[in-house]
Residue, then its C-alpha position, 0 to 999 in steps of 0.5 A: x473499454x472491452x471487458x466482455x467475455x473476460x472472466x472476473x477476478x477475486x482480488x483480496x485486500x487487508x487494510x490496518x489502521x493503528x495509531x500506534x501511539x508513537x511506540x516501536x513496533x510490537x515483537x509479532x503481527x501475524x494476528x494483525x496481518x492473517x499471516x497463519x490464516x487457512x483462508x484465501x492468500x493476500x494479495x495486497x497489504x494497506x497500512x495506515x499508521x497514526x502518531x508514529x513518533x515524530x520528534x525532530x531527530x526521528x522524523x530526520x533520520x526518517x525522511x534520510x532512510x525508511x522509519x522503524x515501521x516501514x522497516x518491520x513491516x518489510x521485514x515481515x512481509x518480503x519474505x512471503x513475497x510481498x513487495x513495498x510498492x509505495x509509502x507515504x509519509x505527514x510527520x506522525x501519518x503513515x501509509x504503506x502498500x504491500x502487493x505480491x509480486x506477481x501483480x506488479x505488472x497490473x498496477x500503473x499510475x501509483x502517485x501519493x498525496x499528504x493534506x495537512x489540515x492542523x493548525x488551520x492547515x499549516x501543520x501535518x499533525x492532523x490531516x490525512x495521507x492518500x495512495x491512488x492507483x490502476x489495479x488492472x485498469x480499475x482505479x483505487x485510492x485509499x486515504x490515511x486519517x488523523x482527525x482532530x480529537x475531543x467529542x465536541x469537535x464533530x463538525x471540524x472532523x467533517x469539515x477537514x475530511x471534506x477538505x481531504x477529498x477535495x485534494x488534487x493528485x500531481x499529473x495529468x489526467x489522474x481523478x481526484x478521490x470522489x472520481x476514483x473507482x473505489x475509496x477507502x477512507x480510514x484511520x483514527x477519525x476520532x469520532x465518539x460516542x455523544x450524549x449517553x454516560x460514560x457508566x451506560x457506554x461501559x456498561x453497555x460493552x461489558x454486557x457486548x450490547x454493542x447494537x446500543x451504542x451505535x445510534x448514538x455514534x457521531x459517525x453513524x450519525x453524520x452519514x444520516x445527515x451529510x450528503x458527502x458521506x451517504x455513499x460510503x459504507x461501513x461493517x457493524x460494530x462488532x468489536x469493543x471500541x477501540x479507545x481508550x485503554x491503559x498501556x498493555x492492557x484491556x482495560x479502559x482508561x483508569x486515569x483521572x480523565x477516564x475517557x469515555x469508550x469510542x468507536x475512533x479507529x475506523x475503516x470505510x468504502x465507496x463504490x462509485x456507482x454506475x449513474x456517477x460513470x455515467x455521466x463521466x463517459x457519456x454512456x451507462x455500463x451495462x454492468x458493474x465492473x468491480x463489487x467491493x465485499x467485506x469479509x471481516x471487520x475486527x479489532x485485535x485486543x492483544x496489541x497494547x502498545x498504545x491506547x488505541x487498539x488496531x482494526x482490520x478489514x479484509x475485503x474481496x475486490x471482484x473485477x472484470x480485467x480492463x487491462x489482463x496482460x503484461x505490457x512485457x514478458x521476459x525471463x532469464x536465457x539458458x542456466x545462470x552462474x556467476x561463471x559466464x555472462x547471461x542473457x535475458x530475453x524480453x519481449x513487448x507489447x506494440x503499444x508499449x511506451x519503450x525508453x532508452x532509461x529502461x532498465x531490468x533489475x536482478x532481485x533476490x525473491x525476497x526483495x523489499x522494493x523497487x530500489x533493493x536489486x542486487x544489479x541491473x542492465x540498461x535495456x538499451x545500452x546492454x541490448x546484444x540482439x533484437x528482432x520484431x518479436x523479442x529482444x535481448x539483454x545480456x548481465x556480466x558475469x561479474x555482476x552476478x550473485x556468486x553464492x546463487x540462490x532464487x532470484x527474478x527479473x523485473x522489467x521498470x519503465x521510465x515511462x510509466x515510473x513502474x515495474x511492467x514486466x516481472x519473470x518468473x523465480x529461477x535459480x542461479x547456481x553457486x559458482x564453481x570457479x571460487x568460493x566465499x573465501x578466496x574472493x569477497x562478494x562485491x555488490x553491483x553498486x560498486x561496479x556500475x556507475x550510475x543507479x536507475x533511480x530517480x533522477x538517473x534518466x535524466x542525469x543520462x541524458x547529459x551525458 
């Protein structure tokens, strides 16, 4: 691992827990997301949901095509440029991951995991979802909780995270939670506030004495006492607690059970410290290749469509590059229009692991994910020329957006189940021969006959 003489780099994270009550999204989240923030661009978005509504006809419709939240949350964020890169989903548990484009040819190894732990394990209503990932060669997994509620369940909060984090991603080779290079652990934990009264913790919150509740928190407590939780990390409590309140309001539980007030939703790291990479590799670094800083920890009570009020962190990764160049580079040949065939040009790295179910998308700049192409070429099949250094594919004419606009290419490896390869945006220009009236867009899908999605490679293999 040679990362001597490469310059670090500033990676920025904004992670979102919410349960959300099984309500609909709200009208607007630029608060909850930083959308109008002068500070530093996002670079990568982690949201973690819990109780979205999972009836029976929703959770249907939902496992068929993607959930309302996942929708709004694309809806808000593809046009900034960000694209969904993975999402997983236990009945009311929700994880979604948004990056920018441009750093899609840095993340390998995306896998998702669900640990169900209600019902003795035999029910998804409390557990936990994880999203593990390579982020230029560093390794990041983040986990999604719901854990079991009420103040006097302390010990099987504990003991179903401890079950969480003992759970095996599908694949070879591919750490488990603990092993990874950073963990973030977050969502509703359901910790509360023991012994003091529910008058002193009101109190106490009206008076923003907050630094007073802490000791007493259940959370802050087991990280004193449990071995399993002393590497992980926490910002202060600067906020309300964020449970529980009446419906679009910031005012605590009035009902006739009036809950008292609790820390429940919360977001936590790990660091994997030098001395565990040792005794993994056999050999000490002799530096730390990626620091986690937290740079705000926050509640946001506008949101009131649930009782619960979300909470962010937004985070810098600092890291020194393992992996610092695409495995493939290409871009679009001459000017693009709908009026003749086109050319891409690519070229790979030696090592690259090429396979014949390739394949190099045409996407909209505003693209949602993966599967949202506008069309695709086969890298194989379509190739009209190679040499040593580049190869190149060509896309029919046929096949090309009419109405131009901003597009970019992005090259998918089967291989690797990921984009490793994006251009940079260019522009197609309208075409000259028709015009929206005198022909009907057509869309790729009605004219290839196979899609490269999942299970494609291996439907063009009998083929």
């Amino acid at each position: 691992m040679e990362t001597a003489g490469l310059p670090s780099k500033d990676f920025r994270l904004h992670l979102v827990t919410w349960n959300v009550g099984t309500a609909s999204p709200p009208p607007d989240v630029s608060s909850l997301l930083q959308l109008n923030s002068l500070g530093p661009t996002t670079d990568m978005y982690i949201i973690g949901l819990q109780e979205v509504n999972s009836r029976i006809p929703n959770f249907l419709s939902d496992l068929a095509f993607d959930d309302p939240w996942s929708i709004f949350f694309m809806t808000v964020l593809s046009p900034l440029g960000y694209m969904k890169l993975s999402a997983v989903r236990m009945q009311g548990l929700l994880l979604l991951i948004f990056v920018k484009h441009v750093h899609l040819p840095f993340i390998r190894g995306v896998h998702t995991h669900y640990t169900r732990t209600g019902l003795y394990g035999y029910w998804g209503n409390k557990g936990g979802v994880s999203i593990r990932l390579s982020l230029f060669g560093h390794t990041l997994c983040f986990i999604n909780c719901h854990l079991p509620a009420h103040i006097e369940n302390t010990e099987q909060r504990l003991d179903d995270f401890e079950k969480i984090l003992e759970m095996q991603f599908e694949g070879e080779d591919i750490p488990s939670p603990l092993d990874h290079e950073v963990l973030f652990w977050f969502g509703d934990l359901n910790f509360r506030i023991a012994d003091y009264g529910i008058h002193f913790v009101r109190e106490s919150i009206n008076s923003k004495r907050f630094s007073l509740l802490w000791e007493k928190d259940q959370l802050n407590m087991a990280k004193k006492k449990e071995k399993f939780l002393e590497e992980f990390k926490e910002g202060p409590l600067q906020f309300k607690p964020t449970y529980k309140f009446d419906l679009h309001s910031e005012v605590y539980d009035t009902s006739e059970k009036k809950r008292k007030p609790a820390w429940t939703d919360r977001i936590l790291w790990k660091v994997k410290n030098l001395s565990e990479i040792a005794s993994k590799e056999g050999e000490l670094p002799e530096e730390k290749l990626i620091s986690v800083t937290l740079e705000d920890y926050v509640s946001h009570m506008s949101y009131g469509i649930s009782d619960h009020k979300p909470v962010t962190g937004t985070f810098k990764l600092e890291m020194k590059p393992i992996i610092s160049d695409p495995l493939i580079v290409l871009n679009p040949e001459g000017e693009w229009s709908a009026d003749h065939d086109v050319v891409i040009c690519y070229s790979a790295v030696p090592e690259f692991p090429s396979s014949a179910w390739d394949w190099i998308g045409l996407f909209q700049v505003t693209f949602r994910h993966m599967k949202d192409y506008v069309t695709y070429a086969w890298v194989e099949d379509d190739e009209i020329s190679s040499t040593s250094n580049s190869k190149q594919v060509y896309m029919s004419a046929s096949e090309i957006p009419r109405m131009g606009g901003e597009f970019l290419l992005c090259y998918y490896s089967n291989n690797l189940q990921s984009i490793v390869g994006v251009s940079e945006p260019f522009q197609i220009q309208p075409s000259q021969a028709t015009t929206d009236k005198d022909l009907p867009e057509e869309s790729s899908w009605q004219q290839k006959t196979e899609n490269p999605e999942l299970g494609d490679s291996e439907k063009r293999k009998g083929t």
